[in-house]
C-alpha positions in Angstrom: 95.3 54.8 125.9 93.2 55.2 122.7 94.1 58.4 120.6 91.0 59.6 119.5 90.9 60.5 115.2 87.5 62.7 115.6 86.5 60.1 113.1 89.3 60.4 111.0 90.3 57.0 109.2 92.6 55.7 106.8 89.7 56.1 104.0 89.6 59.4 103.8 92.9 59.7 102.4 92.7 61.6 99.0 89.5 63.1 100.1 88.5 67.1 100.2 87.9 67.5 103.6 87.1 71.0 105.7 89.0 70.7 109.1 88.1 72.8 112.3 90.9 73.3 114.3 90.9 74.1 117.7 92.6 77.6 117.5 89.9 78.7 115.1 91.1 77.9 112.0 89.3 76.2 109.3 91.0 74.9 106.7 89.7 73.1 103.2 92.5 70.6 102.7 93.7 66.9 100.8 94.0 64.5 103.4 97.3 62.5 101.8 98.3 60.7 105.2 96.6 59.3 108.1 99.4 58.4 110.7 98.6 56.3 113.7 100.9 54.6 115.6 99.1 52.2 117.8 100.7 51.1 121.0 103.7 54.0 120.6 105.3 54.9 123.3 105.8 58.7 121.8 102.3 59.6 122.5 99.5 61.0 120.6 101.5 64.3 119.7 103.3 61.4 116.7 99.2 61.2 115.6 97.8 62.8 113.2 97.8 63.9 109.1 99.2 65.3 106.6 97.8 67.4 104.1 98.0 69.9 101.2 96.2 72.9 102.1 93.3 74.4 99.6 92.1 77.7 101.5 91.8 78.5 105.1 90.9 81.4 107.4 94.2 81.6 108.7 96.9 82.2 105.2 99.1 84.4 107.8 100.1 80.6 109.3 101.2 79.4 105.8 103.5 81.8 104.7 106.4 79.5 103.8 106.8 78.5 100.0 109.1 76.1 100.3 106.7 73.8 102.4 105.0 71.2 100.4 102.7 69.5 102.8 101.6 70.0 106.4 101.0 68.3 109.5 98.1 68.0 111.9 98.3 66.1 115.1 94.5 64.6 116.2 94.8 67.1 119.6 94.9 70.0 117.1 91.7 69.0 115.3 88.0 69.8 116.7 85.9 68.4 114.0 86.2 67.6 110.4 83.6 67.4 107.4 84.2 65.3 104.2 83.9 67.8 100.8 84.6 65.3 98.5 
């Protein structure tokens, strides 16, 4: 089975994108990774990105200084539109 991006491709690594996440949050983020392992056997929670985060609605989720970048897996993601 296809694991579906929401539109999400390789090219928009290094881009300012705005992300909606299905739990409410929205987040302004760095896309530095777009991870897709086609044909994996792990399933589509191994999917996803990995970011540095700009702002979002949710700072109580990021309280950890010691964490450089974050992951996304696609399931997590509602939509997404490019900033820059």
């Amino acid at each position: 089975m296809a694991t579906d991006t929401k539109g999400l491709s390789p090219e928009h690594e290094g881009k300012v994108l705005r992300v909606f996440f299905k739990d409410g949050e929205i987040a302004e983020l760095r896309l530095l990774h777009f991870d897709l392992h086609e044909n994996c056997e792990c399933g589509d929670e191994y999917a996803g990105i990995i970011y540095d985060l700009i702002q979002t609605n949710h700072p109580e989720d990021y309280t950890d200084p010691k964490i450089g970048a974050f992951w996304s897996d696609f399931a997590e993601i509602e939509k997404f539109e490019l900033v820059n």
